[in-house]
ROROLO-778431 format. One record per residue (C-alpha): residue number from 0; x, y, z; residue in one letter; chain. Coordinates in steps of 0.25 Angstrom, whole numbers, always signed. Each point is the difference from the previous one (the first is absolute). Example, Ala and Ser with C-alpha at 12.3 -4.5 7.8 and 13.67 -1.06 7.14 Angstrom:
<atoms>
ATOM    n   east  north     up  res  chain
ATOM    0    +49    -18    +31    A      A
ATOM    1     +6    +14     -2    S      A
</atoms>
This chain:
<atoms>
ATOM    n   east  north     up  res  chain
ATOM    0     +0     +0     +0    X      A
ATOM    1     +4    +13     -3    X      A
ATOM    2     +6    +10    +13    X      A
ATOM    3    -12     +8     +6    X      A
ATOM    4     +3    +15     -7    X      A
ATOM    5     +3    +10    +10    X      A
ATOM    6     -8    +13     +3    X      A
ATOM    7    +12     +8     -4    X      A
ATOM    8     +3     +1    -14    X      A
ATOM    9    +15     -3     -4    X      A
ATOM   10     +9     +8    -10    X      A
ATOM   11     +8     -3    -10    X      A
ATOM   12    +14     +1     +9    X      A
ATOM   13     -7     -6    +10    X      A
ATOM   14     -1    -11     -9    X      A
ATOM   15    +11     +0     -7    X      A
ATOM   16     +8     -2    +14    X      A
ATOM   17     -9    -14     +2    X      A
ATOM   18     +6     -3    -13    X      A
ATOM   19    +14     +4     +4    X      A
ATOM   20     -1     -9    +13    X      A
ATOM   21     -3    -14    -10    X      A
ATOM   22    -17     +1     +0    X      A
ATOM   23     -5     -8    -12    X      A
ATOM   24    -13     -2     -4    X      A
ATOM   25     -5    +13     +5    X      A
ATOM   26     -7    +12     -7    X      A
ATOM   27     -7    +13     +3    X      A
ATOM   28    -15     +1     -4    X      A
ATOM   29     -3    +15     -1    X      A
ATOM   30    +10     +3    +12    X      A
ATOM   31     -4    -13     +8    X      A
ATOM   32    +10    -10     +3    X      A
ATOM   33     -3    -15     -5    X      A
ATOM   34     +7    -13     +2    X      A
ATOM   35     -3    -10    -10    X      A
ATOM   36     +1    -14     +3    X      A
ATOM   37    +12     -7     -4    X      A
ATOM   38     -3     -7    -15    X      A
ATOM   39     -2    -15     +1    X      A
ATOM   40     +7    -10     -8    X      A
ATOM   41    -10     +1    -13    X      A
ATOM   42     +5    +14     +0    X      A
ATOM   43    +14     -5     +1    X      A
ATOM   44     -2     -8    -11    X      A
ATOM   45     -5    +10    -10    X      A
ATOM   46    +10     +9     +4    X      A
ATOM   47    +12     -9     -6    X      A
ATOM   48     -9     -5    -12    X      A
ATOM   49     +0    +15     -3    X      A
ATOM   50    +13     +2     +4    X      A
ATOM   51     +6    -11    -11    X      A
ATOM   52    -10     +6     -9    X      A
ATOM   53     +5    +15     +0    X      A
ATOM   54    +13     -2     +1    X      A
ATOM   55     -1     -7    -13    X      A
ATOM   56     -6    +10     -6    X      A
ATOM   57     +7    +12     +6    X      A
ATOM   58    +12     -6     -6    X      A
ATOM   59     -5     +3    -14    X      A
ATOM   60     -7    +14     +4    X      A
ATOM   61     +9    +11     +0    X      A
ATOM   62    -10     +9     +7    X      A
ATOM   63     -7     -5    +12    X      A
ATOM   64     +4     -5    +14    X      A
ATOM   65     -5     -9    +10    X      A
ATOM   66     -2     +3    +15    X      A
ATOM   67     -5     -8    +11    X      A
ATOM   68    -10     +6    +11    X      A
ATOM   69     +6    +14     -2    X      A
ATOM   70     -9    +10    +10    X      A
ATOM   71     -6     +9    -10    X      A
ATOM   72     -6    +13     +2    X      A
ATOM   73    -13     +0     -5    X      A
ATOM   74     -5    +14     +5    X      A
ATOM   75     +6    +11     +8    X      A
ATOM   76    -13     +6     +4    X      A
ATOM   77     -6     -9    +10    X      A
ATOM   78    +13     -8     -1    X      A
ATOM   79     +0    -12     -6    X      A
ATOM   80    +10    -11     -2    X      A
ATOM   81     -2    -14     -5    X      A
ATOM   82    +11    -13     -2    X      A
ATOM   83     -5     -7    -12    X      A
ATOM   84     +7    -12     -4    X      A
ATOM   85     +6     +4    -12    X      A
ATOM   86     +2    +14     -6    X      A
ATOM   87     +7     +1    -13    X      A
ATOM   88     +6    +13     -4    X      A
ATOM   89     +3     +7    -13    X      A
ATOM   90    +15     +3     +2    X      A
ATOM   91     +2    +13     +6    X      A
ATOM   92    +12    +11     +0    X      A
ATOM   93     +7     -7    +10    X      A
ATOM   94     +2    -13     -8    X      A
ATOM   95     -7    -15     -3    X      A
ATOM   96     +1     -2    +16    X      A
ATOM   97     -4    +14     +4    X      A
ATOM   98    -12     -4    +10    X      A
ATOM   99     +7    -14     +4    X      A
ATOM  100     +7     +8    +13    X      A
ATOM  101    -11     +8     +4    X      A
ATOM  102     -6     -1    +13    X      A
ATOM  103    -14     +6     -6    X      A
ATOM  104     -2     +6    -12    X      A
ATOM  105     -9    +11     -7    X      A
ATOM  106     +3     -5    -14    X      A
ATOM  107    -12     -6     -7    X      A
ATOM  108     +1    -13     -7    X      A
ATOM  109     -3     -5    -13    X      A
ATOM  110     -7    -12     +8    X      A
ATOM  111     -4     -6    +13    X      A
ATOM  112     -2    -14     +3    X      A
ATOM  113     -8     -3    +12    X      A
ATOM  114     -2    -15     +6    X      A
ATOM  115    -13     -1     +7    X      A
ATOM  116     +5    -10    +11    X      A
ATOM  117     -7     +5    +14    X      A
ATOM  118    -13     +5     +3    X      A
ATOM  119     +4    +14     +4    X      A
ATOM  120     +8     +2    -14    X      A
ATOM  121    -12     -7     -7    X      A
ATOM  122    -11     +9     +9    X      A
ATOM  123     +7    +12     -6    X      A
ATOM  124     +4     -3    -14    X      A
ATOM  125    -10     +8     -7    X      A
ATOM  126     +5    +12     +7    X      A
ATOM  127    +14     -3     -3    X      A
ATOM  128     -3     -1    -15    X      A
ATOM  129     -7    +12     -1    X      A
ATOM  130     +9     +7     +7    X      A
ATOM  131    +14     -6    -11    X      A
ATOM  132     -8     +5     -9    X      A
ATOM  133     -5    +14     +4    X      A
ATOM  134    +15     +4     +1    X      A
ATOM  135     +5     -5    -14    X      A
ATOM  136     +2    -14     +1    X      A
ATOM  137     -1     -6    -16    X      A
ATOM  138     -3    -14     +7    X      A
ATOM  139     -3     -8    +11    X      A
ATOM  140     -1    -14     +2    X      A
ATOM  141     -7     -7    +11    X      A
ATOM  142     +4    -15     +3    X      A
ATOM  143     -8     -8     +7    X      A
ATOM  144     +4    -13     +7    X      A
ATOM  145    -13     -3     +6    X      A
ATOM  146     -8     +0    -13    X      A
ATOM  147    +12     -4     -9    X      A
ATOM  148     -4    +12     -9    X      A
ATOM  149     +7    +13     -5    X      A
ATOM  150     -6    +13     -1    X      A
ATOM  151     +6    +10    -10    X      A
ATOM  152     -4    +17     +1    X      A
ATOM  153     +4     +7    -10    X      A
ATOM  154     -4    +16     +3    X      A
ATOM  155    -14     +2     -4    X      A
ATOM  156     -2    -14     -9    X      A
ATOM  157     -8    -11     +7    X      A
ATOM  158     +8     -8     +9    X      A
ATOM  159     +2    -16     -8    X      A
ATOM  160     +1    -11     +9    X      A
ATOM  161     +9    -12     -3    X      A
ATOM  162     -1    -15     +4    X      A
ATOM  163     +6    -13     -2    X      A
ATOM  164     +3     -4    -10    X      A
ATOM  165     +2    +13     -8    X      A
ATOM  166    +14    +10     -1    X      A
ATOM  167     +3    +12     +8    X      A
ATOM  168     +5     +9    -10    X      A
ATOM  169     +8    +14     +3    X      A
ATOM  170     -6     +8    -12    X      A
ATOM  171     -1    +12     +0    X      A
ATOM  172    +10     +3    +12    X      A
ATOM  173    +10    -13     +0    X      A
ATOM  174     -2     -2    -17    X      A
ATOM  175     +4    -15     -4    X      A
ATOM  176     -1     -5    +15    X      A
ATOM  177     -9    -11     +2    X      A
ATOM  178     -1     -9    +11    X      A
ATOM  179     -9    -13     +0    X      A
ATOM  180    -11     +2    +13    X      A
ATOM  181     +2    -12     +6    X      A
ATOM  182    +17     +3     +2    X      A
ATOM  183     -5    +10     +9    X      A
ATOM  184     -5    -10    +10    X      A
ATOM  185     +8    -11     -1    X      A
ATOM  186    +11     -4    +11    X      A
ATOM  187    +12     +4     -6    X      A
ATOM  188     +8    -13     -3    X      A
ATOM  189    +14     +5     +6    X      A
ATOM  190     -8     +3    +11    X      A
ATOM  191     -4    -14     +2    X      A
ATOM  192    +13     -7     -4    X      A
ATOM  193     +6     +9    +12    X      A
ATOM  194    -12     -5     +8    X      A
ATOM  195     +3    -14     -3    X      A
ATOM  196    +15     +0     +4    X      A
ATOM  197     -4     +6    +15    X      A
ATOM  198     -7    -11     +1    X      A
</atoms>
């Protein structure tokens, strides 16, 4: 369950110091501090079928970047910060790995990938959605391992739901990435090999 919000709202350096002293999973709701639960092992698992998936791709890419639960500040005014999965970023003036150091960013990102593991991230999806894509995300993608579906938002256009046995495609934000639905919830076979010889 997520922590009870506190009567006081918290700022951003307020934040930013929780951050600093090792919190994960945390986020500010319009200035109220959350503590997500910690993701479970279906999470897990998509997070390293994505992970092989991008890294792949971004090989070929010579424009995008991957970063895992980056804090991202949604909006400034009641503040608002949310730690996605996976944010993929355009490359910025600093370089390819501009936003991999950063603690929290403002930068917005060409896409947001969201895994709906845990009541409280799945109880407030709809809100995170709109909210990507009030502040310029091009695309976000909600994985669901629940369901075993994928939901895709691409600004105004009606969101497409994907299901096994059909192909996540990255068009029009990753173009030429294509990633079979059911990859995405598999156990990764490493994973499993490493499992077998602890045994």
């Amino acid at each position: 369950m997520p922590q009870p919000l506190p009567s006081t709202p918290m700022t951003l350096e307020q934040f930013e110091e929780k951050l600093l002293d090792g919190d994960r999973w945390v986020e500010l709701v319009e200035g109220r501090f959350v503590r997500l639960s910690p993701p479970d092992d279906a999470h897990g698992d998509v997070v390293r079928n994505l992970s092989r998936s991008l890294a792949a791709y971004l090989k070929r890419s010579t424009d995008t970047s991957a970063v895992f639960e980056l804090p991202l500040i949604v909006r400034r005014e009641p503040v608002t910060v949310r730690s996605p999965a996976v944010s993929l970023f355009r490359f910025q003036p600093g370089g390819r790995f501009a936003e991999t150091d950063k603690l929290l960013t403002e930068t917005c990102p060409a896409l947001v990938i969201e895994i709906a593991s845990t009541n409280e991230r799945r109880d407030a999806m709809a809100n995170r959605v709109r909210a990507y894509l009030e502040w310029g995300v091009a695309g976000v993608w909600v994985i669901d391992p629940v369901s075993r579906h994928v939901h895709q938002f691409h600004g105004h256009s009606s969101a497409q739901m994907l299901k096994e046995p059909q192909v996540l495609t990255g068009y029009p934000v990753l173009p030429g990435l294509a990633i079979p639905i059911s990859d995405l919830f598999r156990p990764p076979e490493w994973l499993k090999a490493a499992e077998r010889l602890e045994v």
